[in-house]
N, C-alpha and C positions, 0 to 999 in steps of 0.2 A: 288499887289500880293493878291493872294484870301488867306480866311482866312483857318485855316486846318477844322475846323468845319463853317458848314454852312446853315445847316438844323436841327441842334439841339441846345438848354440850359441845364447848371448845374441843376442836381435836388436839389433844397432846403437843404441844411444843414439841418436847423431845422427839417427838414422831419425826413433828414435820421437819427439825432437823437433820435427822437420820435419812433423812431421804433426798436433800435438797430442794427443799421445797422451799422457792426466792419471793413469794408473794408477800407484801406489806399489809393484805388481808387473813383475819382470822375467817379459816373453815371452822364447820359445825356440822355437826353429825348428828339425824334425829335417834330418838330413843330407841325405836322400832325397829331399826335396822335390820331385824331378822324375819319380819313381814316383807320388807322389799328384796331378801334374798330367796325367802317362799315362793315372790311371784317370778322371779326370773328362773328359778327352777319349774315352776309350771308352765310357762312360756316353754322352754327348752323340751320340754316333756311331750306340750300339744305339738311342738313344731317336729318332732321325731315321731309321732304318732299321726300328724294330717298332712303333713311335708314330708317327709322320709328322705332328705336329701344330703342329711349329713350336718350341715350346718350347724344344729345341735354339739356336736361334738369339738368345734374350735371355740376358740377364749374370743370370741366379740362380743360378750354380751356386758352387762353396767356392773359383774359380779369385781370383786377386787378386795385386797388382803388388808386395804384400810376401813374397806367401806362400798355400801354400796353404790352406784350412783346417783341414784333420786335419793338417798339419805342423804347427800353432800350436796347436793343441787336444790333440792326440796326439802329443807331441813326442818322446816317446821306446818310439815305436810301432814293432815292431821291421821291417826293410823287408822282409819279406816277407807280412805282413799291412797293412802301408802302404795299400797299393793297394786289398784288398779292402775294406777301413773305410770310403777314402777313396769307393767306388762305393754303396755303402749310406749313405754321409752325403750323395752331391749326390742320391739318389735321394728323403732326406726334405726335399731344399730348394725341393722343385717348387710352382711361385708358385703355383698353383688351389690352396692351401693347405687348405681344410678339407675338399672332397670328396675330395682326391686322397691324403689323409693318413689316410683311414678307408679307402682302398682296399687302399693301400699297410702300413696296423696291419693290416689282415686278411690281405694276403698275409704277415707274418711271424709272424702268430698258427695255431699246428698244429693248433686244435680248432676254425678257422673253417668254418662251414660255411654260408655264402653261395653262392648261386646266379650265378654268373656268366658271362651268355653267351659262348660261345667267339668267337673273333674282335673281342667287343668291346674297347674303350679299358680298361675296368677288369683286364680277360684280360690286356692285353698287360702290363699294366704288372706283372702277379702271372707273369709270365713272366720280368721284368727281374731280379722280386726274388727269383726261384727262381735262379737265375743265380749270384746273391750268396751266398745260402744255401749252395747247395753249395759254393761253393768257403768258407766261413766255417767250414763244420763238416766240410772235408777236412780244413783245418791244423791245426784242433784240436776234436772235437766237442765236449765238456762245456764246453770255452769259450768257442766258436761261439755253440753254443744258450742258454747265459747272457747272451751277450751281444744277441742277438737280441731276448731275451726284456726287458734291461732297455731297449732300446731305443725297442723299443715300448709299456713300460709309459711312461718318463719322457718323452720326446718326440715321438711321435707322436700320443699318446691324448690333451695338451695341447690338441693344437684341438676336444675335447671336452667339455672344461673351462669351467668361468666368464670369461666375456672381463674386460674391466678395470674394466666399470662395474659387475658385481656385487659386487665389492669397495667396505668403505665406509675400513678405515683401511691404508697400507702395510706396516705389518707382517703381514696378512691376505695382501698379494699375495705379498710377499715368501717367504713358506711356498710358497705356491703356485710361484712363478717366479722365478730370479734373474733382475735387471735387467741390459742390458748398457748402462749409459749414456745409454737414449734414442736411440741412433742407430740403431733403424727404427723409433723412430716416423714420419718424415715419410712411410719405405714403408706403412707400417702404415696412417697417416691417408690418406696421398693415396687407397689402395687401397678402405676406407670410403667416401671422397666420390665415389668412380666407380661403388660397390656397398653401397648400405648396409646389406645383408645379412650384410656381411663383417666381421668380425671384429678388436676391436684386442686384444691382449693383452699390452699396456705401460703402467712406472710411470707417466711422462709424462702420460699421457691419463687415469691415475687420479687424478692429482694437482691436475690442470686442473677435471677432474670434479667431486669430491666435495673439494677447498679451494678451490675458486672462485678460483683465478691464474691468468695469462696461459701460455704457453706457455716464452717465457723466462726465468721463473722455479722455472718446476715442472723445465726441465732441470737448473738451478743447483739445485736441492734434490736431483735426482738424483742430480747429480756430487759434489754433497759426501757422501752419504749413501754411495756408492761408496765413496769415498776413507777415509770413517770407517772401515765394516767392514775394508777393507786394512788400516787400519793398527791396528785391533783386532786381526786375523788373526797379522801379523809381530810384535806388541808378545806376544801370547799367546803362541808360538811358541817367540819367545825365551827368553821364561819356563821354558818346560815343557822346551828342550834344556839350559836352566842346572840343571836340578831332577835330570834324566832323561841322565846322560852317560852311560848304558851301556846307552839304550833300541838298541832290535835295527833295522839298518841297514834293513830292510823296513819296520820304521815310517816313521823317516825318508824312505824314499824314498816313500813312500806320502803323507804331507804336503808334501812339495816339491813333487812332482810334479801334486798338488793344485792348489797355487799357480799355477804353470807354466800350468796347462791355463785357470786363471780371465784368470790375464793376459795367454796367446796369445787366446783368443775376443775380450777387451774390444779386443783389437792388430789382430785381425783385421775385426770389426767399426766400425772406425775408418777404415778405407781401400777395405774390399771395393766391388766394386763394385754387390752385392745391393742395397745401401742408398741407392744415388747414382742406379745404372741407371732407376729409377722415374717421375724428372723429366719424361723425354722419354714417357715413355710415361704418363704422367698427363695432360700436355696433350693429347693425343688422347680421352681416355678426356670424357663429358659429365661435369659438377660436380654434385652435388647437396648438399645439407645434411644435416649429419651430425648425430643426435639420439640420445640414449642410448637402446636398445632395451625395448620394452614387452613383460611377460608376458602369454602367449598365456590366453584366457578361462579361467576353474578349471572348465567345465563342457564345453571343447569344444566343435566346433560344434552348433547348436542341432537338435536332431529335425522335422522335419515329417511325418504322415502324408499320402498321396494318399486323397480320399473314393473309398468305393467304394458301387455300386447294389447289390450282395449285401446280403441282411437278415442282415445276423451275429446273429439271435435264433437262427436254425437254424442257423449254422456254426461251429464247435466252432475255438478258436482251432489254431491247427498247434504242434504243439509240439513245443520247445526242444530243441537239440540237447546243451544246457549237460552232462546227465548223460554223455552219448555221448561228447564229447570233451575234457571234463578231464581222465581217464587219459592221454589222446595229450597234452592241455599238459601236463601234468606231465612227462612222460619227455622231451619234447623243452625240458625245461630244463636236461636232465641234458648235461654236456659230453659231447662224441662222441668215436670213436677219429676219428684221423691220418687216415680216406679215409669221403669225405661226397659221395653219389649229386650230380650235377649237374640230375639228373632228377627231378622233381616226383614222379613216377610209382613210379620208385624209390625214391625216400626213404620215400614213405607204404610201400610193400612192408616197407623196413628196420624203421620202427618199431614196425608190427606184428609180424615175426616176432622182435622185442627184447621185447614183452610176452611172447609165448607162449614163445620160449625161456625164458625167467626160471621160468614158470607149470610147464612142462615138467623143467626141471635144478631146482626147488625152490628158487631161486635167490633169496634175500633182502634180497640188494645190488644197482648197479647203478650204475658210477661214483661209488664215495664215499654212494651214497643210497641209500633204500630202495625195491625194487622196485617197480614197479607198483599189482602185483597185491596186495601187504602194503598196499598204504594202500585202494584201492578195493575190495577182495575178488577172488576169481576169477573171479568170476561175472561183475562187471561188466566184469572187465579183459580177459575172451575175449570180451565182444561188443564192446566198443570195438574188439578188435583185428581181428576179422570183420569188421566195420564199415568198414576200414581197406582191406582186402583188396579187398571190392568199390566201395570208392573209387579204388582203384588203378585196378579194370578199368575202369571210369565214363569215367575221364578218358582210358585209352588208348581206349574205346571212340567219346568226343565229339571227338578235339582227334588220334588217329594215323590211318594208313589202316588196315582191315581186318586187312594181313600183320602189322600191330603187334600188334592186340590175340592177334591166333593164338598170334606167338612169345611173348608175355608168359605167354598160360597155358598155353603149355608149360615155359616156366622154371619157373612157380608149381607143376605136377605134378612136376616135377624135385623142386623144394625140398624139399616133403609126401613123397618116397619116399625121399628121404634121409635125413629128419629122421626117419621112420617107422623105419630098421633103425640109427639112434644110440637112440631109444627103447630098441627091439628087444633089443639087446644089454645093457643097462643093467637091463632088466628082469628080463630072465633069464640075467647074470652068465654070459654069451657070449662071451669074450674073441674079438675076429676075427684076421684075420690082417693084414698091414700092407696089402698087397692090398686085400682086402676094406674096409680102411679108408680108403684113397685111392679107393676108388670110390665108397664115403659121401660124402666130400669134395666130388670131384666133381662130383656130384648136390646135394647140399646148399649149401656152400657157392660153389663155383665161379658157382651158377645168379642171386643176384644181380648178379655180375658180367659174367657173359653175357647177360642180357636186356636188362642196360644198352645194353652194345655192341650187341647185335643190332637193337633197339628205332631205337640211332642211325642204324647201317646200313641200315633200311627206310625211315626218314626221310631219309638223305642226298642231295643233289642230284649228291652225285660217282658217277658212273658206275659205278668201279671201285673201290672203298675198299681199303684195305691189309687182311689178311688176317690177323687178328688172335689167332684163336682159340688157339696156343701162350700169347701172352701171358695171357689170359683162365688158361688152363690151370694157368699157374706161380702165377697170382697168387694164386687159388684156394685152392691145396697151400700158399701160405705162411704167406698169413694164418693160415689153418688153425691149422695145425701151429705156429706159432711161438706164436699165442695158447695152445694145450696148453701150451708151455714155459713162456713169461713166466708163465701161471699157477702154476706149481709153481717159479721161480726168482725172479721179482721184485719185489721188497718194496713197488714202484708197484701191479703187480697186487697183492699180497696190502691194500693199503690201501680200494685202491677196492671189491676184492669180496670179501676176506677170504680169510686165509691159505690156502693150494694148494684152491681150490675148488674142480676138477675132485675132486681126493678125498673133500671133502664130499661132492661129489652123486654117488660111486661109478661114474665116466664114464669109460671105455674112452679113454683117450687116446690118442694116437700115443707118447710117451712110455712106458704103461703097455704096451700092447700091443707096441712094441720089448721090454721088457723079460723080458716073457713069453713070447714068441716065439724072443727067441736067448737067454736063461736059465730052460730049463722048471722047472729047480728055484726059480724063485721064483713058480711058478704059484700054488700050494698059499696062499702065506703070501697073496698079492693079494687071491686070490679068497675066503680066510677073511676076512681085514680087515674087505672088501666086503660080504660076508653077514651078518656080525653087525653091520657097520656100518647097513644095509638093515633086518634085524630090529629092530634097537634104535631106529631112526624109526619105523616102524608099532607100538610099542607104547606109546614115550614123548616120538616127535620130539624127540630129541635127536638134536647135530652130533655129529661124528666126532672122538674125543678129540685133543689135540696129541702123546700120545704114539705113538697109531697114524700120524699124518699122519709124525710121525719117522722110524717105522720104515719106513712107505713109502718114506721119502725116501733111507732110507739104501741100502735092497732096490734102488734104480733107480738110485744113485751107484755101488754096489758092480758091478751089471749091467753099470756100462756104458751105460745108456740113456737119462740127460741125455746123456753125448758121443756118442752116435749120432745123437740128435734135434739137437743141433745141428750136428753135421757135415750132416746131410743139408739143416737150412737153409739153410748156409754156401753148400751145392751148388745150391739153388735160387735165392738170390741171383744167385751168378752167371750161371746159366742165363736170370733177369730181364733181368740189367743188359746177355747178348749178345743177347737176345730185341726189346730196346729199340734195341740197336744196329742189328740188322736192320733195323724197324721206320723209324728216322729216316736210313738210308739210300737205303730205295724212296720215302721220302714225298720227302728233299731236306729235312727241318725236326729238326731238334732237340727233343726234349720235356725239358728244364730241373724242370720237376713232377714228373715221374713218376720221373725219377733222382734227384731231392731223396728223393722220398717213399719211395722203395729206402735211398737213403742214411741217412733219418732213424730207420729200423728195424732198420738190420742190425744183427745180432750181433759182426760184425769192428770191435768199438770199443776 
């Protein structure tokens, strides 16, 4: 039987005496401990070499004279994901703690869609964490991307949270946060009295707060309050292995190692230098007086008109755009796919051609929600989205030069003659050829991706830009085509827009049209399906049953043409990922983003 630890030792008694360390739990330190001081020296390294800000050079990061801190936390982290933990744990220890913590949630959030200047401070650091990413979800993606995900829900989104004075009694905080003892409060506090904008989110300061005690007493209430739960924790523990002798060694190891991780942090936070380094650097910083923070007005700040010399008895007030663009706030509440235009310009292009498609494919869904057009009407949801389109041109027309706005509406005729023969076919039960359908593609889809690039390329100050349009090309044909597939394969798609949707709204897919094309004998059955599926909406709008969506499904398994459709994305990935390679060898830069976001889509999982 394996042992429940296996990759770590007890840290020294003596140690932990030496130091006062009052916890009733034994820490453990993995074996490895010198991989996870490799990566936080790598981190330090990338972050003085793509940051250049300095921050490298002060004591925050998880290094310490016992240990590191994912060796103490993560004790029996196996050594080859050691390293990569350890570079996304000093990544969330960065002292500008609350801006730099919403930068860094949003770089590990995959429906972010923030605007981020390239080159700036916030870019680089979602370059760092791109970094991280991939190699997280090489080793293992499903438990990469979980872990990602709880990362950022439990410890980063924290500095979002209520600091320590919104809290009135410690059981309130305690749900909210475990304590580790007090020891950053003095980081915590010193860091307030240099900034009183800043934020504490410790028991200590709560305790001081709202029971009105000195500071060394509110610690002495912490530490014993500490000590209690321990030994509630071991005494319970006990219990439940005297009750439970033949509970399954994955529980066990699952609550020991529990333990382990509560009493490496409190071990590590006792020595680090996080907590000590602040001294030297608070006497420089000015003092100011620290006061529990006040809610901001319930009314916002106050209105004033400017007078005007017009007789407003003859001038009819201008009116409201409120009807015009609450279809556009609603959908832009909807979460978005994995790739979000950087461009203003762009993005309003996206959302209106997300009302009209929906308007167009009959589409009732739209990320888990209901379309548009179902809550506003049609009517209103095609002029909002018109509306949209020459906002687009507006802004390339006030804020690009001249060759911008040209290439934009030639993208935008691009779009319109794409989207015109996806109609086309769907209308009149035209099955094309796969040809014929990568040139829709093309035209259609590919076109907000080229305008992007293009738009940036007319704006660029580089001379010479990298030559992009292959990539443009692949990316295009992928998205594409893989959104056909996930429509008709995955249970994600089938939530958010309802089961094989392209079947509902009788759509020429790349999948269907493989199917048809190298199996003519299931032309017949498609194209019946389609037809009475078509008739049976114009006379009583009703969906397409489950047992036809079946039989499709089985007609395109039997075909062959699920594994065509995704061999050939298989072929397009990689065709991305040498297209990138190319790409980051003329430039001399890496793109960490765009190989994540290849990575975070493929089918090879």
């Amino acid at each position: 039987m394996k042992a429940i630890f296996q990759h770590c030792s007890p840290v020294d008694p003596k140690e932990l005496s030496k130091h006062g360390h009052f916890s009733k739990l034994m820490p453990r330190i993995n074996h490895r401990d010198n991989l996870a001081n490799a990566a936080t020296r790598k981190l330090l390294l990338d972050w003085a070499e793509m940051v250049g800000d300095g921050w490298e050079s002060e004591s925050h990061s998880s290094l310490s004279k016992v240990g590191n801190w994912c060796s103490l936390v993560f004790p029996e982290t196996k050594p080859e994901r050691l390293g990569t933990l350890t570079y996304l744990t000093d990544l969330g220890l960065i002292h500008d703690a609350n801006q730099e913590h919403q930068v860094l949630c949003a770089a590990l959030n995959d429906s972010d869609n923030s605007n981020i200047p390239g080159g700036s401070r916030s870019q680089k650091i979602k370059n760092l964490a791109a970094q991280f990413l991939f190699q997280a979800m090489s080793i293992h993606y499903e438990k990469g991307s979980m872990m990602i995900k709880a990362y950022r829900k439990k410890w980063l989104e924290v500095m979002d949270s209520p600091p320590s004075n919104a809290f009135k009694i410690i059981s309130s905080y305690l749900k909210f946060r475990m304590s580790n003892g007090g020891m950053d409060f003095d980081r915590e506090y010193a860091a307030v009295k240099s900034n009183p904008e800043a934020r504490i989110v410790n028991g200590v300061f709560l305790l001081m707060l709202n029971d009105g005690i000195d500071e060394a007493e509110a610690r002495s209430s912490i530490r014993d309050l500490i000590v209690e739960y321990e030994l509630q924790f071991l005494v319970r523990w006990k219990k439940y292995q005297e009750k439970n002798i033949k509970m399954s060694m994955n529980l066990r190891r699952f609550i020991e190692r529990a333990g382990a991780i509560v009493a490496g942090n409190h071990w590590w936070c006792t020595v680090c230098p996080r907590h000590r380094s602040f001294k030297t650097q608070a006497a420089k910083a000015p003092q100011t007086h620290v006061a529990p923070s006040k809610p901001l007005p319930a009314g916002g700040p106050k209105r004033t008109d400017s007078a005007t010399s017009i007789d407003t008895v003859f001038i009819t007030p201008q009116l409201s755009q409120e009807a015009l663009v609450e279809p556009i706030d609603y959908l832009k509440l909807m979460s978005s796919k994995d790739v979000k235009s950087i461009e203003e310009i762009i993005d309003t292009l996206h959302q209106s051609s997300l009302i009209l498609d929906d308007i167009e494919d009959n589409s009732g869904i739209r990320r888990d929600l209901p379309s548009v057009h179902t809550i506003y009407d049609q009517a209103q949801a095609i002029n909002s989205a018109t509306y949209m389109f020459f906002r687009a041109v507006n802004l390339t027309s006030s804020g690009l030069s001249p060759k911008g706005l040209s290439r934009l509406l030639e993208g935008l005729e691009r779009l319109f003659v794409g989207q015109s023969w996806d109609l086309y076919w769907k209308h009149n039960l035209i099955c094309p050829s796969k040809e014929e359908y990568l040139q829709m593609v093309d035209g259609k889809t590919m076109s907000m991706f080229r305008a992007l690039v293009e738009l940036m390329e007319v704006e660029s100050l580089t001379p010479c830009p990298p030559k992009t349009e292959n990539l443009i090309f692949l990316l295009g044909r992928y998205f594409q085509i893989r959104d056909n597939y996930m429509n008709l394969v995955s249970k994600g798609y089938a939530a958010q827009k309802g089961t094989c949707e392209d079947l509902e709204e009788g759509k020429f897919s790349f999948p269907i049209i493989a199917c048809i094309q190298d199996c003519p004998a299931s032309k017949g059955k498609i194209l019946g399906l389609f037809r009475q599926h078509a008739a049976g909406q114009k006379q009583q709008s009703i969906g397409m049953g489950d047992e036809c969506k079946r039989l499709i499904m089985q007609i395109l398994n039997d075909g062959g043409a699920l594994a065509t459709t995704k061999s050939y994305l298989l072929e397009l990935e990689d065709s991305l990922k040498e297209e990138i390679g190319c790409l980051e060898a003329k430039t001399g830069k890496t793109n960490s983003l765009l190989t994540l976001l290849i990575e975070t889509l493929s089918l090879n999982q």
